[in-house]
N, C-alpha and C positions, 0 to 999 in steps of 0.2 A: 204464407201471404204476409206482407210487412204489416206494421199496422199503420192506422191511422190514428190522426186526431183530428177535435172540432175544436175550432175557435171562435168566442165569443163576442160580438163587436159592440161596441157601444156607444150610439148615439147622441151627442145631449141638443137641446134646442136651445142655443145662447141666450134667447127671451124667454123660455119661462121655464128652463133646468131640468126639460120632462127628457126620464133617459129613455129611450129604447134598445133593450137589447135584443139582438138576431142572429142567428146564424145564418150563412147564407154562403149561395154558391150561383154567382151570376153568372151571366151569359154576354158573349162578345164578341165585336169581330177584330180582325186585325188589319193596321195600315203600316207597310213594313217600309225600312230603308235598308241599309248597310251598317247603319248601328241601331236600328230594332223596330219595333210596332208600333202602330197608332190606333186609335180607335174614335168612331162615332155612334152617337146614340142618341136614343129617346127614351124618357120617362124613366130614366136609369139613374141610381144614386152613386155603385159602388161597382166597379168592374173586377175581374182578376185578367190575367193573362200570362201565359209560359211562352214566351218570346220566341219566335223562329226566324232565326237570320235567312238575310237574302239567298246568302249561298244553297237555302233551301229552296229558293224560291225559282219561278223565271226571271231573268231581268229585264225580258221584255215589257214595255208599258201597254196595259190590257182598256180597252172599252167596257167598263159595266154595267149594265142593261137592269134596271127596277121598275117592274107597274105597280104604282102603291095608291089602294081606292082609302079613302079616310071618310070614314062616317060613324056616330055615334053606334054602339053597344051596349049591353047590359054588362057589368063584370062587377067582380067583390074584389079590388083591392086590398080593401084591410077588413074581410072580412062581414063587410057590410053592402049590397048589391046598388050601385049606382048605374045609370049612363056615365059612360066613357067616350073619350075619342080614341078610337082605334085605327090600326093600321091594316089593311087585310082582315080586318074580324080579328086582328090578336094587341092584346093590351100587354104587355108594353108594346111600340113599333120597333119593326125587323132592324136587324145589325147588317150592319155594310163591311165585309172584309176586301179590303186593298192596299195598294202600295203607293209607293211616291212616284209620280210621273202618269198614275193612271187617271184615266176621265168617266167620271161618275156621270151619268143621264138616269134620271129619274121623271117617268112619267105619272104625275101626281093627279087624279082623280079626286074632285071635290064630291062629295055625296051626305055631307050636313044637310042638306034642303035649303034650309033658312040662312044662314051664315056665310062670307068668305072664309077665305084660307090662303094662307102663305104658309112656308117654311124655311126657318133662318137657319144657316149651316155652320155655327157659332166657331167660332177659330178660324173657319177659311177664307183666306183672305182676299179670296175670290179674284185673284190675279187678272186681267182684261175681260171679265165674265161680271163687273157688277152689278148687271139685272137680274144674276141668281143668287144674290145676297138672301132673297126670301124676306124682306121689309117691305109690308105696305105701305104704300102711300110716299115710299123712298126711294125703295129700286124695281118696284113694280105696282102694279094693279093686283088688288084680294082674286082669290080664282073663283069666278064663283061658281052657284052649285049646279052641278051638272057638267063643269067644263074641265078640261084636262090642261095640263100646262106641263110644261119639260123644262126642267131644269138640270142645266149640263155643265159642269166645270171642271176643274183639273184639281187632282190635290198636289198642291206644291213641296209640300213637305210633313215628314212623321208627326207626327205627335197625337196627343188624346183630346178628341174635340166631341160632340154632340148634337144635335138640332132638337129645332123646336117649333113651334107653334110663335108668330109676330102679327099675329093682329087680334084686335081686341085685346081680351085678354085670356086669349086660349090658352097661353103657355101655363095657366092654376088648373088648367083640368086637367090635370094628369101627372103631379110632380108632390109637392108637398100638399096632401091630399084634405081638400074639403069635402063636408057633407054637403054644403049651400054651393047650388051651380055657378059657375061665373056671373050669367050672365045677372042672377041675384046679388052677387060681389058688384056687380059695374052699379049697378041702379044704387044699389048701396052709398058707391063712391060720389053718386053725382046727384045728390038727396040733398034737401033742407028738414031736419038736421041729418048731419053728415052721420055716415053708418058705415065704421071702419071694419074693415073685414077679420078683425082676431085672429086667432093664430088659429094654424091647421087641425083637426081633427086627428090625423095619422103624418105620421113621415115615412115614405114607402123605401124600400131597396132594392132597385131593379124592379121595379114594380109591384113590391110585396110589402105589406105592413101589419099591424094587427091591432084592430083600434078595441079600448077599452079593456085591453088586459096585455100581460108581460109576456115574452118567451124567458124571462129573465127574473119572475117575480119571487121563484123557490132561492134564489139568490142575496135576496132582502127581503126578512121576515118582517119585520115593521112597516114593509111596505103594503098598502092600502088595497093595489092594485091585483086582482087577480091572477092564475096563471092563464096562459091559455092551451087549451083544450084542443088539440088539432090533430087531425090522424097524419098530415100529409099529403093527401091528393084536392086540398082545397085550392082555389085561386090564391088569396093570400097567405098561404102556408108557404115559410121560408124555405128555401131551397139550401141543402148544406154542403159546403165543400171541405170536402177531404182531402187533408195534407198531411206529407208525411215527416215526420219528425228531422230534422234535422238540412231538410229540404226548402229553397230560397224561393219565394213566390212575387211575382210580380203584381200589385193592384192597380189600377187606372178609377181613379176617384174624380168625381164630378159634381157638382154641385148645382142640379138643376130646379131648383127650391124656386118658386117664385117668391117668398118671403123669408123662409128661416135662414138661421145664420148657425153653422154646427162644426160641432168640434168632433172628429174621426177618434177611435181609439181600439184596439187589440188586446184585449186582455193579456197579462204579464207576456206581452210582446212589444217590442220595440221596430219601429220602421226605419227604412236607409229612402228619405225623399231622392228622386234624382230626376222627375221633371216638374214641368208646373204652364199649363196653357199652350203646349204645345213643344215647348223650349227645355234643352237638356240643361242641368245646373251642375254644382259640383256637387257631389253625395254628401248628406250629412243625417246624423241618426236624431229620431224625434220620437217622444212617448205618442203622442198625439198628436193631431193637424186641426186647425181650424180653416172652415171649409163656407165661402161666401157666394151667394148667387152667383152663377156664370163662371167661378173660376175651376179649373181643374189642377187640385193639388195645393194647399197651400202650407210657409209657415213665414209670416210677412216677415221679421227681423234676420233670417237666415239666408234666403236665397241667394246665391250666389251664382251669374252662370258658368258655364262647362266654357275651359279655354278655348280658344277660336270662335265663341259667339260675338259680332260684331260690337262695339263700342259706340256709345253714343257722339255726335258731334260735341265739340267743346264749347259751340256758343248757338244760339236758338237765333231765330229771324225773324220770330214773329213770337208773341207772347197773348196767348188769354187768359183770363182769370174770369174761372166761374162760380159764382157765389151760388148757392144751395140756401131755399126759404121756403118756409110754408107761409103760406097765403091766403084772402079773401079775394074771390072775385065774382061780383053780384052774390054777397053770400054763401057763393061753393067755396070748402073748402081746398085749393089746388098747392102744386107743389113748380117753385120758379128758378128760374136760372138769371143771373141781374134781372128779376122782377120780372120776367117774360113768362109765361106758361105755355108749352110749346103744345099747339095745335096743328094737325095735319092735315093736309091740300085734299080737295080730291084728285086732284093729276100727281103724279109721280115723280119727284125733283128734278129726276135721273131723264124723264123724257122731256119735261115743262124746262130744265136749261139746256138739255141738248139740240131742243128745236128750235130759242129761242122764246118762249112762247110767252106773253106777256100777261100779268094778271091771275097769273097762275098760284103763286103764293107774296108774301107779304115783301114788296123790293125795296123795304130798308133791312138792311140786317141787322143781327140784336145786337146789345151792345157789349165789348171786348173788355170790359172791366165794371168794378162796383165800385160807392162811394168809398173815399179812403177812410170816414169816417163814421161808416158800418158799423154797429158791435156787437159783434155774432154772440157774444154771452147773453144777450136778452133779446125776449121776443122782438121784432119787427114794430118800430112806434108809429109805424103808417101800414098795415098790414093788407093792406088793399096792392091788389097786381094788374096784370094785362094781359091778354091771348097773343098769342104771335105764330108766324109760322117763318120767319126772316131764316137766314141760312147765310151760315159762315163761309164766305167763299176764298179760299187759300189755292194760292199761286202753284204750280206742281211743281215738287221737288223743295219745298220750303220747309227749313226745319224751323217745327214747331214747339214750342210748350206751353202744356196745359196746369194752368194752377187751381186742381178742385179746393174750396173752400168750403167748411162747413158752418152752420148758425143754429142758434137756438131758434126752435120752431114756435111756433103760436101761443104753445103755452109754456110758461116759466119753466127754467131748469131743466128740459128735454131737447137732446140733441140727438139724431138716429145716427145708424152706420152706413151710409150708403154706399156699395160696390158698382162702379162703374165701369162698362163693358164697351171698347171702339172696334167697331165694322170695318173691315178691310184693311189691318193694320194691327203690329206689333206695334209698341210702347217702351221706351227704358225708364223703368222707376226711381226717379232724381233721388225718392225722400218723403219725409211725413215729417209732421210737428205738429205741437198745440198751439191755439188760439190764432191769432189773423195773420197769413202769411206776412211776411216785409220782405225787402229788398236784401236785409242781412241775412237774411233764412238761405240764402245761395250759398251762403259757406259751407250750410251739411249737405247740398247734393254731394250723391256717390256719382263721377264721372270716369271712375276707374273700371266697376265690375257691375254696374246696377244690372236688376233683373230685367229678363225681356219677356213683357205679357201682353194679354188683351183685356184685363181685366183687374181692376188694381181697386184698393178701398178706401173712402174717405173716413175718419173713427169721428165719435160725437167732439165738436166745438175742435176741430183740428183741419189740417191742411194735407194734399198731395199732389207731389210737382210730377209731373211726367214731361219727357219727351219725345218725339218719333220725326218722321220724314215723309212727306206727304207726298206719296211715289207711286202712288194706284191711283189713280182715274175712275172718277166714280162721283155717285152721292149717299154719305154714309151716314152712318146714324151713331149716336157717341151719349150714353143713355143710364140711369141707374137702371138697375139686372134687378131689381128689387120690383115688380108686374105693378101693385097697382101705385107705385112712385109715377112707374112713367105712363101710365094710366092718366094719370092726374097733372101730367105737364114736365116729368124731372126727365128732360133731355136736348140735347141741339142738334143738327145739321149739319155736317158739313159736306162741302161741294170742292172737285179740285180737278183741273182736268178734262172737264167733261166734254169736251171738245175733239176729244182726242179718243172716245171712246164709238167705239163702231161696231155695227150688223147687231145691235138692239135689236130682237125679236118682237115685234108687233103686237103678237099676243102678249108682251111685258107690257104694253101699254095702253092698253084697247080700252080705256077710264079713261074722263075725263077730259082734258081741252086737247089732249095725245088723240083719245080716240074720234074726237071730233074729226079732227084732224086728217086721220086715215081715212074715217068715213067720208070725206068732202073730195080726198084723192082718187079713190076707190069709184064715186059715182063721176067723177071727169072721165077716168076711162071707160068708162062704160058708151 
């Protein structure tokens, strides 16, 4: 028998340095093309995969057929017995293997009781399908409980994507693992005085964690922490993968954290990156990855894409510039985009501007830049904001650039990292810098090789230019990846196209001034 070995992974949480170490051996499915696999997932931190080319495959493009009931569980993530949100009674939810050209339908089953549900299928860019985005209150109606909804789209192309949980803030119950329910986390958020939700309890992998002791603790004797004590056949007992010496392994790493920020690492192993959100790059070797809400793969100074990935325009058409603040308003605490705190409709963008429908949300839209004479190094000397629900509406096929900015928040000397994630749509990463973008800052865009993502990050008191091409017809959502940021207001809207988008499903709409609507059509024919 050859032999094997175990490899040690190690964790750290960028904010408070707590390492975990795991061995482990995930589970996955595959999304292949002609140059390799893809994957999606739930409640998943860290994937492997041994790659199987097409030539294994059919190359016919297949229908994939899923009935998924989602309703709370008893289960021990880390060891400790919670309610869960499961998928079929299994925590983590089921793995999806497919290829490029096939068409997913997933019939989703709400069975919470109390609660809606949606599910956002993070990287897919939902090509003429953007009522299956899975965003409340953007590209559809919450499902509620009892009711079944089908969501059915195409995967356009390879790569490593995942889903989740978009309304409320479902996407914390099940990722970087609290003891305190969400829905304790929301009322938290929207308290006087304000009750920030701290860091996680556990960080799971693939669903597994181990809270209040190490699998790694006999490794550092100084350290405080316990070993733990596991036979194996527990829930949170890591699962190990055996590999063989000298043999090349593929990981698909994701970062579906709704708070932490973590840095990947392989003990006295070194990685060869070669995707990142979807997109193949050119190979380059790294000790570790740092790994931010929403992204899959990261090492921000290095990317580079794979030859033949398209190139950005050389001049934009349209320019926003969004400032990032924390805020007062009527004494909540909220988090604004130029001073707006984004509030959502109860109708759905996607149905309230493709019917016309008036009233629906706010029809001024926000505003496309901030004062020039802002100074993001100090708190905000008017710290009072606004609700808004306005929405960006861009011309289709307009290239665009986004100038995330970042500021010092409320209180002195603190600037966060916030990772922002756009619906329906790759990105080419112009650039970053410190302190308040200017118009000279255009000299460091990369217009030769920049990277192409959906999820890119702003760093404290600094800037990031992006650009892309507003080529999907839709209403998307463009939002920090960080749960209760955009809990609390840190996201915008945008709308393009939507005119142009057709056979909307009904059931996408059946809320609000949509559903009025149907129901006033519905009793004429009668």
């Amino acid at each position: 028998m050859k032999p094997y070995i175990e490899l040690i992974f190690g964790i750290f949480n960028s904010s408070t340095n707590l390492k975990m170490g795991t061995r482990n051996n995930p589970f996955f499915f595959k999304l292949g093309d002609a140059h390799g696999a893809s994957l999606i997932f739930l409640c998943i931190n860290i994937m492997f995969l041994t790659l199987t080319s097409s030539s294994q495959l059919s190359l016919a493009a297949k229908v994939r057929h899923f009935k998924w009931t989602v309703e709370y569980v008893y289960w021990s993530p880390d060891c400790v017995e919670h309610p869960v949100m499961g998928i079929n009674g299994k925590f983590p939810g089921p793995t999806i293997h497919a290829k490029t050209g096939d068409t997913i339908v997933v019939d989703l089953t709400n069975k919470l009781s109390t609660e809606g549900l949606v599910i956002h299928w993070h990287g897919i860019r939902q090509l003429g399908t953007p009522w299956a985005d899975g965003t409340a209150s953007i590209s559809q109606c919450a499902i509620n409980p009892g009711e079944t909804f089908q969501y059915r789209f195409k995967v356009d192309k390879a790569g490593t994507y995942f889903y989740h949980g978009h309304y409320g803030m479902q996407r914390s119950a099940g990722l970087d693992w609290w003891h305190k329910s969400v829905h304790e986390q929301e009322v938290g958020l929207n308290s006087i005085p304000f009750r920030w939700i701290n860091e996680p309890q556990s960080l799971l992998i693939n669903g597994k964690g181990q809270y209040n002791c190490s699998l790694a603790a006999h490794y550092n004797i100084s350290s405080s922490i316990s070993q733990c004590k596991l036979k194996g056949g527990e829930q949170c007992a890591p699962q190990i993968l055996h590999v063989r010496p000298n043999k090349v392994y593929r990981l698909r790493i994701a970062s579906t954290t709704a708070l932490a920020s973590l840095n990947l690492a392989i003990g006295n192993h070194k990685m060869v990156v070669v995707e990142a959100d979807g997109n193949y790059v050119q190979p380059f070797e790294v000790d570790d990855i740092d790994i931010y809400s929403g992204e899959t793969s990261h090492s921000l100074t290095k990317y580079l894409p794979l030859m033949g990935t398209p190139q950005p325009p050389k001049n934009y058409e349209r320019r926003i510039l969004l400032l990032n603040t924390q805020n007062k308003i009527d004494g909540f605490t909220k988090w604004s985009i130029n001073n707006v705190s984004l509030t959502l409709p109860s109708t759905p963008y996607l149905g309230s501007i493709r019917y016309g429908l008036k009233r629906a949300f706010d029809a001024k839209p926000p505003p496309e830049k901030f004062s020039s004479d802002y100074d993001v190094t100090k708190p905000p000397v008017n710290p009072n904001s606004t609700y808004g629900s306005g929405v960006y509406m861009i011309r289709l096929n307009t290239i665009v650039d986004v100038i995330l900015q970042n500021a010092n928040a409320l209180s002195g000397n603190v600037s966060e990292i916030h990772p922002w994630h756009l619906h329906g749509h790759d990105f080419w990463v112009l650039g970053y810098g410190e302190g308040k973008f200017s118009d000279g800052d255009e000299k460091k865009f990369n217009l030769k090789n920049p990277p192409l993502r959906n999820t890119a990050v702003i760093f404290p008191y600094g800037w990031t230019a992006l650009r892309f091409v507003a080529d999907n017809p839709g209403a998307w959502a463009f939002h920090c990846h960080i749960e209760p940021h955009l809990h609390m207001g840190m996201g915008v809207v945008l709308a393009l196209g939507v005119e142009h988008v057709n056979n909307i499903p009904n059931e996408a709409l059946a809320c609000g001034l949509t559903g009025k609507k149907f129901s006033k059509q519905k009793q004429k024919h009668k």
